[in-house]
N, C-alpha and C positions, 0 to 999 in steps of 0.2 A: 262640162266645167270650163269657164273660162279662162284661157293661158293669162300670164302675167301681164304680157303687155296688153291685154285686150282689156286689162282693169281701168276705171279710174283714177285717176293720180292718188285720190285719196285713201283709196284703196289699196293699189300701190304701196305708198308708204304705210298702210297698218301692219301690211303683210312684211314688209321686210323689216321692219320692228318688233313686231311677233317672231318674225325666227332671227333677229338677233337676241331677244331675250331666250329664246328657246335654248341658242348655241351656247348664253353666257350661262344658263341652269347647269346647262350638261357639262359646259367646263368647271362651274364650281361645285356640280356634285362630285367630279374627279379626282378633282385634284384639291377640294375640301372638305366636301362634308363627307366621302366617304373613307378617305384616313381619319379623318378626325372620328369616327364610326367604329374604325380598327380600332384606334389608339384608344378609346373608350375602354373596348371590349378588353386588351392587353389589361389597362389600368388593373378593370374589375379582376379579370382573375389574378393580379400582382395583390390587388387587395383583401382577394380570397386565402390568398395562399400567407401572408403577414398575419390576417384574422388565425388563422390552421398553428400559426408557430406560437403566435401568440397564448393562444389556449393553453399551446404545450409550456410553455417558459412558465405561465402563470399556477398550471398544474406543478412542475417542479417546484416553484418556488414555495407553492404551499407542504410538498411535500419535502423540503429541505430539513426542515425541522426534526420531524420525523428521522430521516439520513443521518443527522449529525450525533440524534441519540444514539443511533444504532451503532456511527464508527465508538460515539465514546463508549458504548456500550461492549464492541469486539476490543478497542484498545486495551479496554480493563480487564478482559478475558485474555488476553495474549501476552498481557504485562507479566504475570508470574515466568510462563517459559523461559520469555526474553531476557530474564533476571537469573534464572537456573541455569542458560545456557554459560558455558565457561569459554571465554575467548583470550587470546596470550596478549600478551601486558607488554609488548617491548623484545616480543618472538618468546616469551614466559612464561609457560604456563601458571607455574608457581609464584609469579609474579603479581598476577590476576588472582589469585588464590590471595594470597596475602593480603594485596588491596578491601579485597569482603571480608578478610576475617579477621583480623588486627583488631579492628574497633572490639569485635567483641570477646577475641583475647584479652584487649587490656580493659575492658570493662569489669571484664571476669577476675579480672587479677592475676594473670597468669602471667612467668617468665619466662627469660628466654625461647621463644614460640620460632621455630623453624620449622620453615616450607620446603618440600623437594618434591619434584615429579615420578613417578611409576609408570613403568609400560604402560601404554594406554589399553582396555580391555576393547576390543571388537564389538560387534553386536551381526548378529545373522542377519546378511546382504540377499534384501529380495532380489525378484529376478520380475521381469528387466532388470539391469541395472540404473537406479537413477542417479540421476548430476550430481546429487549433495548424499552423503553418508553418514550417518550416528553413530557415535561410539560414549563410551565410560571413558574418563578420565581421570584414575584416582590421584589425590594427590595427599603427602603424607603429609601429620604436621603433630610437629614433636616442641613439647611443652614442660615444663613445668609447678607445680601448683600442690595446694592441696587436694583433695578429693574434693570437696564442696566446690571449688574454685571450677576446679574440671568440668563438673556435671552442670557449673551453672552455664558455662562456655559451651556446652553439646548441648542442653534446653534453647540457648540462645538462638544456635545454628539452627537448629531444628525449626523454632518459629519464624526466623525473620528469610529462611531460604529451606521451604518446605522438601524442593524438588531436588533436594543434596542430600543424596543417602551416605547411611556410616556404612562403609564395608568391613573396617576392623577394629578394634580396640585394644590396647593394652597398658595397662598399669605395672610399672615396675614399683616395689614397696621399699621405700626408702627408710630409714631411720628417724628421719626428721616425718611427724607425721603432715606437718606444712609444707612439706617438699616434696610432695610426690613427680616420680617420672611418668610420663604419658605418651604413647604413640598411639595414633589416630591417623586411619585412614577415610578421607572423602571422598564420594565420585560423585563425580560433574558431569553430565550432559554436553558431547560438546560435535560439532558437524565440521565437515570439510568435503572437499572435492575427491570425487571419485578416482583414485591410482591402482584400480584392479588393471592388471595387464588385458587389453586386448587380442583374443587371438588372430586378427589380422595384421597386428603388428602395431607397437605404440601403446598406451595408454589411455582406457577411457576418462 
């Protein structure tokens, strides 16, 4: 084979033409075409993985619907408790008592209607103990009425706050048969935070 200078001029010049073109390939395969190759390839799997979420967003959003019946569906199954639950009115209990049952005192026609708190009744604390506690909360409410008056006022209670049991009743008999005396005790459903003493000291 013959060295360089033993070439032709014309020759010569093809060959150092040829490997400048050769040098300028390999520079622009380097330093272009082959990130631009990378960057390609990143794109596609950035574009795989948008396509991936995509699916998921579009599966939720069809499935939204669906969700929303189901929360109004749980709202309206959890509405009564939250309604039975008895919480204090201004540190009240009797307060909060008052507030639900007025309307349907003086709907009923009843007078002078007065509210007062009772020890609260307990309820057997499982074990573990948990964060939040239930108990009864009866609260008394003394009234006066006739008998019709009364019974329409306990029908009342009874439909529009199912989850408020009567624990006690009594009718004093007046002279007046429009004026009967009435004590009526309610219990309430009502939770708070756990103050069983800890035996490591403190309160859970």
């Amino acid at each position: 084979m013959k060295s360089i200078s033993q070439m032709a001029p014309n020759a010569q010049r093809s060959f150092f033409v040829t490997l400048a073109i050769a040098a300028v390939a390999v520079v622009l395969y380097m330093f272009a075409v082959q990130p631009c190759g990378e960057s390609l390839e990143r794109a596609k799997q950035t574009l795989e993985q948008l396509k991936s979420k995509k699916q998921v967003i579009d599966r939720d959003l069809r499935e939204s619907a669906k969700i929303k019946v189901r929360l109004e569906e749980l709202d309206a199954a959890i509405s009564p408790y939250q309604e039975a639950m008895l919480t204090p009115l201004l540190e009240s209990w009797a307060m909060r008592a008052k507030s639900k049952l007025d309307l349907f005192a003086a709907e009923a026609g009843l007078l002078n209607v007065d509210y007062s708190e009772l020890p609260v009744r307990a309820l057997p604390v499982p074990k573990p103990l948990p964060k939040q506690l239930f108990a009864r909360r009866p609260i008394k409410v003394s009234c006066r009425g006739s008998y019709a008056e009364i019974v329409s006022f306990l029908m009342r209670v009874e439909k529009e706050l199912p989850y408020v049991s009567m624990q006690s009743f009594r009718l004093d008999a007046q002279q007046d048969p429009e004026m009967q005396r009435s004590d009526i005790v309610f219990e309430w459903l009502v939770k708070g935070e756990s103050t069983v003493p800890d035996p490591k000291g403190g309160r859970k």
